[in-house]
mmCIF file of the N, C-alpha and C atoms, coordinates in Angstrom:
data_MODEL
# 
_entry.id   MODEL 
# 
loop_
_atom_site.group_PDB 
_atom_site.id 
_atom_site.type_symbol 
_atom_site.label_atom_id 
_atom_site.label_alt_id 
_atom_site.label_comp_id 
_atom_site.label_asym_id 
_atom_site.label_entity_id 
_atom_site.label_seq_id 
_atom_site.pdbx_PDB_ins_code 
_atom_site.Cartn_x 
_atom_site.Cartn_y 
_atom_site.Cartn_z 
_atom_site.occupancy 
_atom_site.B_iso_or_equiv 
_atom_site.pdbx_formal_charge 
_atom_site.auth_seq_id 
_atom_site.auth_comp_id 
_atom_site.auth_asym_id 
_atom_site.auth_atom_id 
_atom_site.pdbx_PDB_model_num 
ATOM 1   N N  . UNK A 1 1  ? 103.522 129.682 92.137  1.00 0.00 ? 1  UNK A N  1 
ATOM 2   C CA . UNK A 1 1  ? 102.567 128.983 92.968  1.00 0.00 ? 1  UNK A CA 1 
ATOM 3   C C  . UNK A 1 1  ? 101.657 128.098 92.128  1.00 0.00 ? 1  UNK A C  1 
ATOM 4   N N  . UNK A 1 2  ? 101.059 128.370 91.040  1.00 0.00 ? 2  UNK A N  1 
ATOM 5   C CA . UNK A 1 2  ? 100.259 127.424 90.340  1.00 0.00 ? 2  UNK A CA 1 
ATOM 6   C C  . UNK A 1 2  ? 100.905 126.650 89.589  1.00 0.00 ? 2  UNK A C  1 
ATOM 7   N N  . UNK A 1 3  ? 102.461 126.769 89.283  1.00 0.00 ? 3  UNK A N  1 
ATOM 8   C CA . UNK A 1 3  ? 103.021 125.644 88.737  1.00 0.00 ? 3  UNK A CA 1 
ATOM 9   C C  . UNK A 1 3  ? 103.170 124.349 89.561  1.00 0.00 ? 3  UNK A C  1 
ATOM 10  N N  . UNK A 1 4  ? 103.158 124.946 91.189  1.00 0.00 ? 4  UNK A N  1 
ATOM 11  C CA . UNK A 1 4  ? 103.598 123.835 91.889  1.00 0.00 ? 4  UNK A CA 1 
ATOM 12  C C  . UNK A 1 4  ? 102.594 123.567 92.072  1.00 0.00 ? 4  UNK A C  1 
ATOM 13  N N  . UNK A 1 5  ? 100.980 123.984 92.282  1.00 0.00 ? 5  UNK A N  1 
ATOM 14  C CA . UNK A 1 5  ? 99.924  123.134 92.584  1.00 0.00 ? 5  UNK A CA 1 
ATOM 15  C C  . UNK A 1 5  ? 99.845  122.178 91.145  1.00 0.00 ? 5  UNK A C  1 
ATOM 16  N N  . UNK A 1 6  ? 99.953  122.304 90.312  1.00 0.00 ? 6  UNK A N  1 
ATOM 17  C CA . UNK A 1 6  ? 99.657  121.700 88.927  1.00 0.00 ? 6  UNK A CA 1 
ATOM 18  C C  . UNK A 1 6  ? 100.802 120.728 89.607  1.00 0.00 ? 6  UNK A C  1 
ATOM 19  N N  . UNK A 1 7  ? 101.824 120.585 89.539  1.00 0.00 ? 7  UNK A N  1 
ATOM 20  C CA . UNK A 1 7  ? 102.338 119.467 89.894  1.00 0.00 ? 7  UNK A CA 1 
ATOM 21  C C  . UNK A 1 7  ? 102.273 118.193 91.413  1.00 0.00 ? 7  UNK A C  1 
ATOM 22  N N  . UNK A 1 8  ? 101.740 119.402 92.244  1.00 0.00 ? 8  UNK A N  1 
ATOM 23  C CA . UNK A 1 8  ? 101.241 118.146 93.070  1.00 0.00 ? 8  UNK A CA 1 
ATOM 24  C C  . UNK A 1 8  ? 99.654  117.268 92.828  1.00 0.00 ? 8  UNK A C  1 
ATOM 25  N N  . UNK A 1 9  ? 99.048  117.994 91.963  1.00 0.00 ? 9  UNK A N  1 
ATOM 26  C CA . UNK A 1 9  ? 97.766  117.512 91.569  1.00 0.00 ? 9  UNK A CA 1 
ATOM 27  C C  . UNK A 1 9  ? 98.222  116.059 90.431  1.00 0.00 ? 9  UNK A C  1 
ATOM 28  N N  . UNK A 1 10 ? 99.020  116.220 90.666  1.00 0.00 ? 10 UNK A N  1 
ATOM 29  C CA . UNK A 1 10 ? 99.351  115.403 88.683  1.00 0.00 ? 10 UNK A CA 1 
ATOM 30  C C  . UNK A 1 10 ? 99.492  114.110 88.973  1.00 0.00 ? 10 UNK A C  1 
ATOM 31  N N  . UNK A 1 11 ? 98.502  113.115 88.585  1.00 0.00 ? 11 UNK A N  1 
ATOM 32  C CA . UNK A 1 11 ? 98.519  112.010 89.094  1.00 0.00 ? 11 UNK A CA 1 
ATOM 33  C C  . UNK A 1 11 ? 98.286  111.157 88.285  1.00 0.00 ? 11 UNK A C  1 
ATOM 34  N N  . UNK A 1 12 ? 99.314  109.876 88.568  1.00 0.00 ? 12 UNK A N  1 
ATOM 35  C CA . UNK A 1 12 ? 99.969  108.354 87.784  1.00 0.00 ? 12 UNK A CA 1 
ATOM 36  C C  . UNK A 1 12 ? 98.630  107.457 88.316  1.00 0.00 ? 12 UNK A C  1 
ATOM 37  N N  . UNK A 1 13 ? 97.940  106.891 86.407  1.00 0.00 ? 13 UNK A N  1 
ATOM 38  C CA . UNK A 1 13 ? 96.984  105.985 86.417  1.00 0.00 ? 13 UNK A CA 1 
ATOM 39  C C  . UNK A 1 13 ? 97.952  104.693 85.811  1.00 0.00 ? 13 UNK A C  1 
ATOM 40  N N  . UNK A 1 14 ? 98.048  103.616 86.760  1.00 0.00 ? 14 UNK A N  1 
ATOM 41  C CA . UNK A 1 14 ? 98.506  102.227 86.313  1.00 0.00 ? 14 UNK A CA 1 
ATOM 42  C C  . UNK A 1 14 ? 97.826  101.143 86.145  1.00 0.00 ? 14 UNK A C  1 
ATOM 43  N N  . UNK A 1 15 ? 97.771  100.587 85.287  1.00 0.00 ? 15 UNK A N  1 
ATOM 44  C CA . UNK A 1 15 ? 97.033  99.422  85.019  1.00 0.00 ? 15 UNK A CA 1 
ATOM 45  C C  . UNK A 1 15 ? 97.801  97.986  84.526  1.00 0.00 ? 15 UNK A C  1 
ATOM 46  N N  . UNK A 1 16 ? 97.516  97.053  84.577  1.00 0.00 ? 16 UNK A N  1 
ATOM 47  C CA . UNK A 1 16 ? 97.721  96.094  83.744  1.00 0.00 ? 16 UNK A CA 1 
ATOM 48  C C  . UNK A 1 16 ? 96.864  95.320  83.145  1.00 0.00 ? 16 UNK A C  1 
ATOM 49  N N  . UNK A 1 17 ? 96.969  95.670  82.083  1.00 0.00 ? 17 UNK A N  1 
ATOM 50  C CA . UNK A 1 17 ? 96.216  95.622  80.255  1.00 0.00 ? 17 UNK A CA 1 
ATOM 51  C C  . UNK A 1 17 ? 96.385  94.055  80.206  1.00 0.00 ? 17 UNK A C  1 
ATOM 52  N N  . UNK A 1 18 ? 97.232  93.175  80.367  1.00 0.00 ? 18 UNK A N  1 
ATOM 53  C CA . UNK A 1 18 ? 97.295  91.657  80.467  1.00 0.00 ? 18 UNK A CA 1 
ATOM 54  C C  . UNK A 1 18 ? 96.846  91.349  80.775  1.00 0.00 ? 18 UNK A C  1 
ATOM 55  N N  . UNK A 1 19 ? 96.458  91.435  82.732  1.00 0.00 ? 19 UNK A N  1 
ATOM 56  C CA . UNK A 1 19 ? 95.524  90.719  83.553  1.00 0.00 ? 19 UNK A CA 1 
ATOM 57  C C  . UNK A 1 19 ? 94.276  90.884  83.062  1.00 0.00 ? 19 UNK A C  1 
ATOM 58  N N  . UNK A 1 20 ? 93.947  92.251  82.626  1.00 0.00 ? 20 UNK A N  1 
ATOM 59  C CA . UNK A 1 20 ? 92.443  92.340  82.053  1.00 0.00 ? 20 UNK A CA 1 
ATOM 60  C C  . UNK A 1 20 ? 92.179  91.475  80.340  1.00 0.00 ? 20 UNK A C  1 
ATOM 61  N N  . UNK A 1 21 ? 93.311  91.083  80.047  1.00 0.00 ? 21 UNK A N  1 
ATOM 62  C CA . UNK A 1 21 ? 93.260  90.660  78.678  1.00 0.00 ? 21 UNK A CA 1 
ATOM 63  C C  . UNK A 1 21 ? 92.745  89.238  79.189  1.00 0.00 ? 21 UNK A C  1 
ATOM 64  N N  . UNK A 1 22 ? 93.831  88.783  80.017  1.00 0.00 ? 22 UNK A N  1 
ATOM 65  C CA . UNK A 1 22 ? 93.377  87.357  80.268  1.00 0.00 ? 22 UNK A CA 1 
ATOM 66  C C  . UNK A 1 22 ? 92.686  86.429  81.240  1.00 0.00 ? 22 UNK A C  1 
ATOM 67  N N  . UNK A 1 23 ? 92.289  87.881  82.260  1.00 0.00 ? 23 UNK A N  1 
ATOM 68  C CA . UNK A 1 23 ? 90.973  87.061  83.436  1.00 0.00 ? 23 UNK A CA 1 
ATOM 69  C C  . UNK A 1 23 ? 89.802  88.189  82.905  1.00 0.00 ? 23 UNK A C  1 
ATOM 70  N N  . UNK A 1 24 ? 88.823  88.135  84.009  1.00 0.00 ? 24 UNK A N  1 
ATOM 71  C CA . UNK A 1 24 ? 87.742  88.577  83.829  1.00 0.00 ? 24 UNK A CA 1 
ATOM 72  C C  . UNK A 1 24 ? 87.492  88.759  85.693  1.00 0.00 ? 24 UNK A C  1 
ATOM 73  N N  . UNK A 1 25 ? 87.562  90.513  85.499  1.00 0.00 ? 25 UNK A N  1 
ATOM 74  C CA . UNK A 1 25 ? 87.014  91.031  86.902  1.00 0.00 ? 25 UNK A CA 1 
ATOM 75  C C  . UNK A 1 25 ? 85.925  90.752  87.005  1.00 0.00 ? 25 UNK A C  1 
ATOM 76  N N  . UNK A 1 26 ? 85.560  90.364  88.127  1.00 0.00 ? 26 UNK A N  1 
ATOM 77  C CA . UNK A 1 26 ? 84.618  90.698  88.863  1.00 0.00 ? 26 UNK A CA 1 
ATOM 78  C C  . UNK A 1 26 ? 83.900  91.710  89.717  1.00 0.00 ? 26 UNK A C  1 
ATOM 79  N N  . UNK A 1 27 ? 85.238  92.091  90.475  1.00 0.00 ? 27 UNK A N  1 
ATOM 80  C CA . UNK A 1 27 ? 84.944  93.276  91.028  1.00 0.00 ? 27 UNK A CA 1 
ATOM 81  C C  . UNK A 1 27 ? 86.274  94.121  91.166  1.00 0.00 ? 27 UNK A C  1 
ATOM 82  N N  . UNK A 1 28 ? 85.910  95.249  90.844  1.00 0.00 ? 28 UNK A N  1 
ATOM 83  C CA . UNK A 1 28 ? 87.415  96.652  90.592  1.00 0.00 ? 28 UNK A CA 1 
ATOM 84  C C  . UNK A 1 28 ? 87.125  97.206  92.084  1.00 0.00 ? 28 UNK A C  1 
ATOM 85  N N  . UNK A 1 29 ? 88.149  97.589  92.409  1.00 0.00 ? 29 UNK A N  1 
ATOM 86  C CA . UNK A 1 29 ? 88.401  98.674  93.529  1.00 0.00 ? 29 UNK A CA 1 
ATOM 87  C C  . UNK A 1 29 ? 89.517  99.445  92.722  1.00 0.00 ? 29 UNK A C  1 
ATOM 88  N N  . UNK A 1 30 ? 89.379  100.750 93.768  1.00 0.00 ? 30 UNK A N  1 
ATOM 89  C CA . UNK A 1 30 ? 90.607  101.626 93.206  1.00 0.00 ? 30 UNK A CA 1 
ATOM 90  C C  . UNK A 1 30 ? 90.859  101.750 94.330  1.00 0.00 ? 30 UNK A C  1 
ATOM 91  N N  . UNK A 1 31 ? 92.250  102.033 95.042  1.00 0.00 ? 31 UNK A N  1 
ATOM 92  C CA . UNK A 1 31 ? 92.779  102.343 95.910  1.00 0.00 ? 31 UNK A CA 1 
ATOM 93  C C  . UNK A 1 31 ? 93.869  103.457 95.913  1.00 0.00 ? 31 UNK A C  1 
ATOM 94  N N  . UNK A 1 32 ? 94.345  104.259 97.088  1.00 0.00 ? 32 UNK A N  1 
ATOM 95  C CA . UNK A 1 32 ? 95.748  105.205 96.845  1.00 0.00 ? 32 UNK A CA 1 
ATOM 96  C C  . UNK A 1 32 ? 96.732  104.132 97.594  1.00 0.00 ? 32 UNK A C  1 
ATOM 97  N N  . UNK A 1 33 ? 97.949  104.595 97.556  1.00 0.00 ? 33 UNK A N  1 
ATOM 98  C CA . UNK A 1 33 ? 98.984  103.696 97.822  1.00 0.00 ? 33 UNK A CA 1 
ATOM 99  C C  . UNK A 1 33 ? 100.008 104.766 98.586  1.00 0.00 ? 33 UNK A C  1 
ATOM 100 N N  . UNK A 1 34 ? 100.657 104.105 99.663  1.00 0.00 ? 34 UNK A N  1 
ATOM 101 C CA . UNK A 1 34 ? 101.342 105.193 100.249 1.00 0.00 ? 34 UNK A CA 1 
ATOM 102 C C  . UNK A 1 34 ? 102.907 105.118 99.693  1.00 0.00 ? 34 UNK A C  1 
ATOM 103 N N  . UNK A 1 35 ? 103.969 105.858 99.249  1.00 0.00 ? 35 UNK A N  1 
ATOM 104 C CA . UNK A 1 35 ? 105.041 105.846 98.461  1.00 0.00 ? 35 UNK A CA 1 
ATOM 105 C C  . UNK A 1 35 ? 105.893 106.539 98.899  1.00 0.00 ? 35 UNK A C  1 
ATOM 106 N N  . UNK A 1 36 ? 107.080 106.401 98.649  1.00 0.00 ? 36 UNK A N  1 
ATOM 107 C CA . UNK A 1 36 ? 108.399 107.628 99.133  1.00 0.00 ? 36 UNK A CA 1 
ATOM 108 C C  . UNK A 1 36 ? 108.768 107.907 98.253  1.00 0.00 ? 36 UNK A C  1 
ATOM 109 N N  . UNK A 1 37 ? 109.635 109.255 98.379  1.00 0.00 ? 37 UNK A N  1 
ATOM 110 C CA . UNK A 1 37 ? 109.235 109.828 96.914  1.00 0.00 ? 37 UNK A CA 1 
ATOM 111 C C  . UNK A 1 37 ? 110.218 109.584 95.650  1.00 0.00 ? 37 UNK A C  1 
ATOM 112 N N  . UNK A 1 38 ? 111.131 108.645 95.878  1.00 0.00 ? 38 UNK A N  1 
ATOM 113 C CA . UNK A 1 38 ? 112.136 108.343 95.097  1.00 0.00 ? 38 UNK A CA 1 
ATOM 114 C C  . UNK A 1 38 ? 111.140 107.050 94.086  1.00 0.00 ? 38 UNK A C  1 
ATOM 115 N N  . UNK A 1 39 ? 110.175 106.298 94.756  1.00 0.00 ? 39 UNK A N  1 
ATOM 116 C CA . UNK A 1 39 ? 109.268 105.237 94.035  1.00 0.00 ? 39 UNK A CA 1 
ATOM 117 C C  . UNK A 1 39 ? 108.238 106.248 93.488  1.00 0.00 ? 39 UNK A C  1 
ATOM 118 N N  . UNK A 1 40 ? 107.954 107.615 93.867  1.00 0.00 ? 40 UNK A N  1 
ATOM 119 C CA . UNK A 1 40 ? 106.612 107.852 93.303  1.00 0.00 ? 40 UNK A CA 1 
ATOM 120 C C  . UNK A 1 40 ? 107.483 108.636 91.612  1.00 0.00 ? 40 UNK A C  1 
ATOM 121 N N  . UNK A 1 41 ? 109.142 109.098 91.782  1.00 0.00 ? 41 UNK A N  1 
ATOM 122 C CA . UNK A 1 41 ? 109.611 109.156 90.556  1.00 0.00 ? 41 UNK A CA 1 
ATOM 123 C C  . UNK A 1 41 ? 110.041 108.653 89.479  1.00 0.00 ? 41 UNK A C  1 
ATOM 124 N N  . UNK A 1 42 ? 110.502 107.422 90.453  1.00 0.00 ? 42 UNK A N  1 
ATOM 125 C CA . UNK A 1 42 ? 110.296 105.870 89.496  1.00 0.00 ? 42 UNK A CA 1 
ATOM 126 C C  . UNK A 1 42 ? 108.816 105.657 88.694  1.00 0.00 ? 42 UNK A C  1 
ATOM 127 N N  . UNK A 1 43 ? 107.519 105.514 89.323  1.00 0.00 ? 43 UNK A N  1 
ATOM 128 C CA . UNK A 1 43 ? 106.315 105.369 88.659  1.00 0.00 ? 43 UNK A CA 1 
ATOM 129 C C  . UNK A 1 43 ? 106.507 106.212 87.531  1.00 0.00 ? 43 UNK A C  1 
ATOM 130 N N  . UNK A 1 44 ? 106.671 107.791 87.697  1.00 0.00 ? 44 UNK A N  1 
ATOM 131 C CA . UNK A 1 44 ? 106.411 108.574 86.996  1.00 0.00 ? 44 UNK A CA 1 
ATOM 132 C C  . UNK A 1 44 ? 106.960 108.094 85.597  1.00 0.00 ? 44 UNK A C  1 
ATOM 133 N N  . UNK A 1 45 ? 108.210 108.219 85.944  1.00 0.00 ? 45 UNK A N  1 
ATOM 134 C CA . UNK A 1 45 ? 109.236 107.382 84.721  1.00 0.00 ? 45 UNK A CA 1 
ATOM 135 C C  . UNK A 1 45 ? 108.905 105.948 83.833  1.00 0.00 ? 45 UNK A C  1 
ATOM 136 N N  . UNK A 1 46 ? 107.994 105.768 84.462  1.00 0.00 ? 46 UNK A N  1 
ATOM 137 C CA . UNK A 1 46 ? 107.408 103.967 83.686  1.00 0.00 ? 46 UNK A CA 1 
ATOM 138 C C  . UNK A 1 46 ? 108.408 102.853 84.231  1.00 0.00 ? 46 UNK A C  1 
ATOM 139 N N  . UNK A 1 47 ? 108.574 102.836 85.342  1.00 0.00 ? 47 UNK A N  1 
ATOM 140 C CA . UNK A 1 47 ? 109.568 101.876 85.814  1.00 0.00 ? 47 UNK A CA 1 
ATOM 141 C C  . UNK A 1 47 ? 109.104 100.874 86.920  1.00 0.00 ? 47 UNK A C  1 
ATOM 142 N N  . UNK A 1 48 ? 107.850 101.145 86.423  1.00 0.00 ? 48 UNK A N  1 
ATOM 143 C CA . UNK A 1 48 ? 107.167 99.834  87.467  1.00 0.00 ? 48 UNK A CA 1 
ATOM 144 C C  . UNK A 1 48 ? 106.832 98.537  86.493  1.00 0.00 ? 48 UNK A C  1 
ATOM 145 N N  . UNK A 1 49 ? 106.532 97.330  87.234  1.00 0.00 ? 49 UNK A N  1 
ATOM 146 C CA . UNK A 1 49 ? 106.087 95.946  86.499  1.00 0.00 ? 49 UNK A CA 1 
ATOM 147 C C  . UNK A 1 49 ? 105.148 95.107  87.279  1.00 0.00 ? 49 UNK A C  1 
ATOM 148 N N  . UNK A 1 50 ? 104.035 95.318  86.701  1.00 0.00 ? 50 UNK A N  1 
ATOM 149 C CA . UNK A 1 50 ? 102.713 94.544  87.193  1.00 0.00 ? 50 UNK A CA 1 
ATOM 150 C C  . UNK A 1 50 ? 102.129 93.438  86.678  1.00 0.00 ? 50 UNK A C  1 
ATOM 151 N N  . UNK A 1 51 ? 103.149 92.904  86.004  1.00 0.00 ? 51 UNK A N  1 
ATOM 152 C CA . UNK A 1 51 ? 103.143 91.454  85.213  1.00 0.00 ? 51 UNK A CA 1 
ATOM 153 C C  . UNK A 1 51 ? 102.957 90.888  86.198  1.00 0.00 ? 51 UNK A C  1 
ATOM 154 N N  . UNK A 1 52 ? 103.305 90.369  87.361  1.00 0.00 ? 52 UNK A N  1 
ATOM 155 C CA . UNK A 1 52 ? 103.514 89.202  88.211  1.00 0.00 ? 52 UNK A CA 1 
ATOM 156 C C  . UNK A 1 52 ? 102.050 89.694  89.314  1.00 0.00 ? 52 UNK A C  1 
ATOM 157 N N  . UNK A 1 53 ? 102.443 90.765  89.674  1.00 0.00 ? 53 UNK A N  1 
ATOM 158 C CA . UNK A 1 53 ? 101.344 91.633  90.412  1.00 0.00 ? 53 UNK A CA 1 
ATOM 159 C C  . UNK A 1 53 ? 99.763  91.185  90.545  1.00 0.00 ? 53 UNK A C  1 
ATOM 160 N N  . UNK A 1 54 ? 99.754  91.077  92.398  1.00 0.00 ? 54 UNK A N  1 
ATOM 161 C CA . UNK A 1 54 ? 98.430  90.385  92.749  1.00 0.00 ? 54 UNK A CA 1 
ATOM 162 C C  . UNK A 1 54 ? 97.518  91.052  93.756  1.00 0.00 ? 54 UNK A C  1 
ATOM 163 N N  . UNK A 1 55 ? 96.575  91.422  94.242  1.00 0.00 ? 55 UNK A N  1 
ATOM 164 C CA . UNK A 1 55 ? 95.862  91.336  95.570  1.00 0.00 ? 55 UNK A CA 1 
ATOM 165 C C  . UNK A 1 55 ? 95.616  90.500  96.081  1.00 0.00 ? 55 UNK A C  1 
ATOM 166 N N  . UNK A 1 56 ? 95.756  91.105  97.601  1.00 0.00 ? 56 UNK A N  1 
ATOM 167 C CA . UNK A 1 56 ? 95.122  89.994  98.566  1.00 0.00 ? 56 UNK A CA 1 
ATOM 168 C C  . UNK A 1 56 ? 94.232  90.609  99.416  1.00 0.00 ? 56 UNK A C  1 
ATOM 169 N N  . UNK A 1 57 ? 93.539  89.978  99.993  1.00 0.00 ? 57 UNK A N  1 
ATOM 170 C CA . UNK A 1 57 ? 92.693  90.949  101.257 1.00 0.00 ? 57 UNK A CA 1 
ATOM 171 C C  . UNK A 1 57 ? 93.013  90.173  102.773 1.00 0.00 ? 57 UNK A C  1 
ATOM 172 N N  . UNK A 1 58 ? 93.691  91.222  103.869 1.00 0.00 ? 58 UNK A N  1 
ATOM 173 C CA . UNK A 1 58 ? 94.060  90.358  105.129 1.00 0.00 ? 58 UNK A CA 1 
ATOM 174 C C  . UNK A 1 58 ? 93.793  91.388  106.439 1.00 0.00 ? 58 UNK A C  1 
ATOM 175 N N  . UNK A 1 59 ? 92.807  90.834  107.098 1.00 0.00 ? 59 UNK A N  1 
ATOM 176 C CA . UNK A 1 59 ? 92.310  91.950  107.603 1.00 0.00 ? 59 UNK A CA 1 
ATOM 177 C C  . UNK A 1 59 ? 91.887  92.993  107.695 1.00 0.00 ? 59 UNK A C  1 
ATOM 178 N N  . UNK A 1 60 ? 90.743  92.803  106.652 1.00 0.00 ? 60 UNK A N  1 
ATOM 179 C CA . UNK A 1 60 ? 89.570  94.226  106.054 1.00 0.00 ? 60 UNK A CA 1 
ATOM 180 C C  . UNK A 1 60 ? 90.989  94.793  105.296 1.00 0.00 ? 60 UNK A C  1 
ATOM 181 N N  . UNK A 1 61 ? 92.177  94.899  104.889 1.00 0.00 ? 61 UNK A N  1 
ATOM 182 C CA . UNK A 1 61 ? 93.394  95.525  104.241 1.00 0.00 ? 61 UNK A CA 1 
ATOM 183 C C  . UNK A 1 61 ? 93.346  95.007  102.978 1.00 0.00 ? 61 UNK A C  1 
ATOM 184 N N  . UNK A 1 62 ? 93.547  95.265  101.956 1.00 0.00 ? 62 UNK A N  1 
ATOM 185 C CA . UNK A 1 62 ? 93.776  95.275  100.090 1.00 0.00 ? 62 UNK A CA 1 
ATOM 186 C C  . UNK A 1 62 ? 95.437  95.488  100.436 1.00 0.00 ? 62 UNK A C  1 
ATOM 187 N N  . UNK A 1 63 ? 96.311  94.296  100.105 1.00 0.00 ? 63 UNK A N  1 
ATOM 188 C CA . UNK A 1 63 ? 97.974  94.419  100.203 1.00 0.00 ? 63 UNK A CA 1 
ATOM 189 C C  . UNK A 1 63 ? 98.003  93.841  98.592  1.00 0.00 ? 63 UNK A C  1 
ATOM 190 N N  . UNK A 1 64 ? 98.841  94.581  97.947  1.00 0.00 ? 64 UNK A N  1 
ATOM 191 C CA . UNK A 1 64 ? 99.808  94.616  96.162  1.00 0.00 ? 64 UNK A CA 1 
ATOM 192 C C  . UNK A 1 64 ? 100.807 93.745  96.756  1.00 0.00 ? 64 UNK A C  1 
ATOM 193 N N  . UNK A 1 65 ? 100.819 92.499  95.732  1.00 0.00 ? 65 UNK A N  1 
ATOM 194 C CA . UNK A 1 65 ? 102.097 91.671  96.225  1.00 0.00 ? 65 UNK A CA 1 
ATOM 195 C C  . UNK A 1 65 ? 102.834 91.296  94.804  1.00 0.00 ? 65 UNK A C  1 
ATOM 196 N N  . UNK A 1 66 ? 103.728 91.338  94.706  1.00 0.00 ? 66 UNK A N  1 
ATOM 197 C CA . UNK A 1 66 ? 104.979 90.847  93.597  1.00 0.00 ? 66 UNK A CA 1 
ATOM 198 C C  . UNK A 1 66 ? 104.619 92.034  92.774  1.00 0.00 ? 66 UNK A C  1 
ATOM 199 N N  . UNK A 1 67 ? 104.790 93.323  93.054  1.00 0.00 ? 67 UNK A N  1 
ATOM 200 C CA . UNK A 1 67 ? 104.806 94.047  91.950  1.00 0.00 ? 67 UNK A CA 1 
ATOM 201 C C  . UNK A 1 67 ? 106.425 94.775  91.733  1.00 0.00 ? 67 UNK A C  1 
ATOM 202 N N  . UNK A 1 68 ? 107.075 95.144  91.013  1.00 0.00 ? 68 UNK A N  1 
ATOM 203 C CA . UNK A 1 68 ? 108.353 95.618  91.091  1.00 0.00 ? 68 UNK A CA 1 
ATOM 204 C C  . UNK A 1 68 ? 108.484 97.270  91.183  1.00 0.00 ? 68 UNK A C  1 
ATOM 205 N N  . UNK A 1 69 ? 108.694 98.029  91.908  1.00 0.00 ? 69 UNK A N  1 
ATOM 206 C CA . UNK A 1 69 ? 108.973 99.191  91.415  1.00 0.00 ? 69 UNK A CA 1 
ATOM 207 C C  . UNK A 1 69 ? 110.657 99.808  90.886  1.00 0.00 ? 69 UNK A C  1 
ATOM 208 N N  . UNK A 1 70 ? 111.101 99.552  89.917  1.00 0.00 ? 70 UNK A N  1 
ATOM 209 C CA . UNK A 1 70 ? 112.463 99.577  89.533  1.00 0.00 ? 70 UNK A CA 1 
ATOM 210 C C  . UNK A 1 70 ? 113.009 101.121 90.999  1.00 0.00 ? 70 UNK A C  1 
ATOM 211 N N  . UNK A 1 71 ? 114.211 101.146 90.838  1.00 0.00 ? 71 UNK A N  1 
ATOM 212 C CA . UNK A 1 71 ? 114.898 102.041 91.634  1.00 0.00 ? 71 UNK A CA 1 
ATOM 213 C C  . UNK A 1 71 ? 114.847 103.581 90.746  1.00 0.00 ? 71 UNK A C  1 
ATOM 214 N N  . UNK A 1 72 ? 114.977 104.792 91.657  1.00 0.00 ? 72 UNK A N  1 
ATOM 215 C CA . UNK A 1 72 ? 115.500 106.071 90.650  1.00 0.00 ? 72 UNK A CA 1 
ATOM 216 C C  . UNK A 1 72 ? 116.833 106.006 91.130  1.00 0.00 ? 72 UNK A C  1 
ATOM 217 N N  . UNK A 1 73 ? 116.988 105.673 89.671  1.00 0.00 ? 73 UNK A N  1 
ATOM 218 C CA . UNK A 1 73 ? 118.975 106.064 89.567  1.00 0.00 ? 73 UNK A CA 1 
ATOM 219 C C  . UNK A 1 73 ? 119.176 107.501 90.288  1.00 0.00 ? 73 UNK A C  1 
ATOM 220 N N  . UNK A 1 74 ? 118.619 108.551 89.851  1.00 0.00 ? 74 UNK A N  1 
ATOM 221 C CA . UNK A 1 74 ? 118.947 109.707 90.643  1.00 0.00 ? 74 UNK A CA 1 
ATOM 222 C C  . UNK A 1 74 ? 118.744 110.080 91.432  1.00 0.00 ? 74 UNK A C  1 
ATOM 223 N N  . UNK A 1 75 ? 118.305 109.410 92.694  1.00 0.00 ? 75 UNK A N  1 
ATOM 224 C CA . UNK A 1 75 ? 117.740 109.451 93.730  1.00 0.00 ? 75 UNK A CA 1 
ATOM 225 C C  . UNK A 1 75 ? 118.948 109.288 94.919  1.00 0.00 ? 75 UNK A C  1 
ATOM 226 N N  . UNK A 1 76 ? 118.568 110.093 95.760  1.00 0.00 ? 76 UNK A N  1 
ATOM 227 C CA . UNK A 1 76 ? 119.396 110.111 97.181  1.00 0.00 ? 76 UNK A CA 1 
ATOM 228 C C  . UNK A 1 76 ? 119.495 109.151 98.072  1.00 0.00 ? 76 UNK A C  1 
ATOM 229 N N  . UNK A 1 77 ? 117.867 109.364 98.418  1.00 0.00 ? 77 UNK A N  1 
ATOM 230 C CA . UNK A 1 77 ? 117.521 108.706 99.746  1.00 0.00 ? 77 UNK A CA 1 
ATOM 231 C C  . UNK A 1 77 ? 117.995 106.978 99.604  1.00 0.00 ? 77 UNK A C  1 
# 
């Protein structure tokens, strides 16, 4: 039982270190993101790309646009 709470607690911080290299925030939000779970094992794995990766705001909503989340090869679904 506490192995599996330790693992649902265990949570992926992503950033991109570029955008902050080469703009200048103004203002940070943090947000959660809703995922299925074959992308939340991809994240885990480092198989996302936030090079291109933007916000927008559209109707009081914060939407992530051009970000890639590679596929899990071992994945079912």
């Amino acid at each position: 039982m506490a192995k599996e709470k330790e693992r649902i607690q265990k949570t992926v911080n992503i950033q991109n270190r570029r955008a902050s290299y080469e703009y200048q925030f103004l203002i940070k939000y943090t947000a959660g993101i809703m995922l299925t779970g074959t992308e939340i094992k991809a994240i885990r794995e480092g198989n996302v790309n936030l090079g291109d990766g933007f916000c927008t705001f559209l109707n009081g909503e914060l939407y992530l646009n051009q970000v890639n989340i590679a596929k899990f090869t071992e994945g079912t679904y």
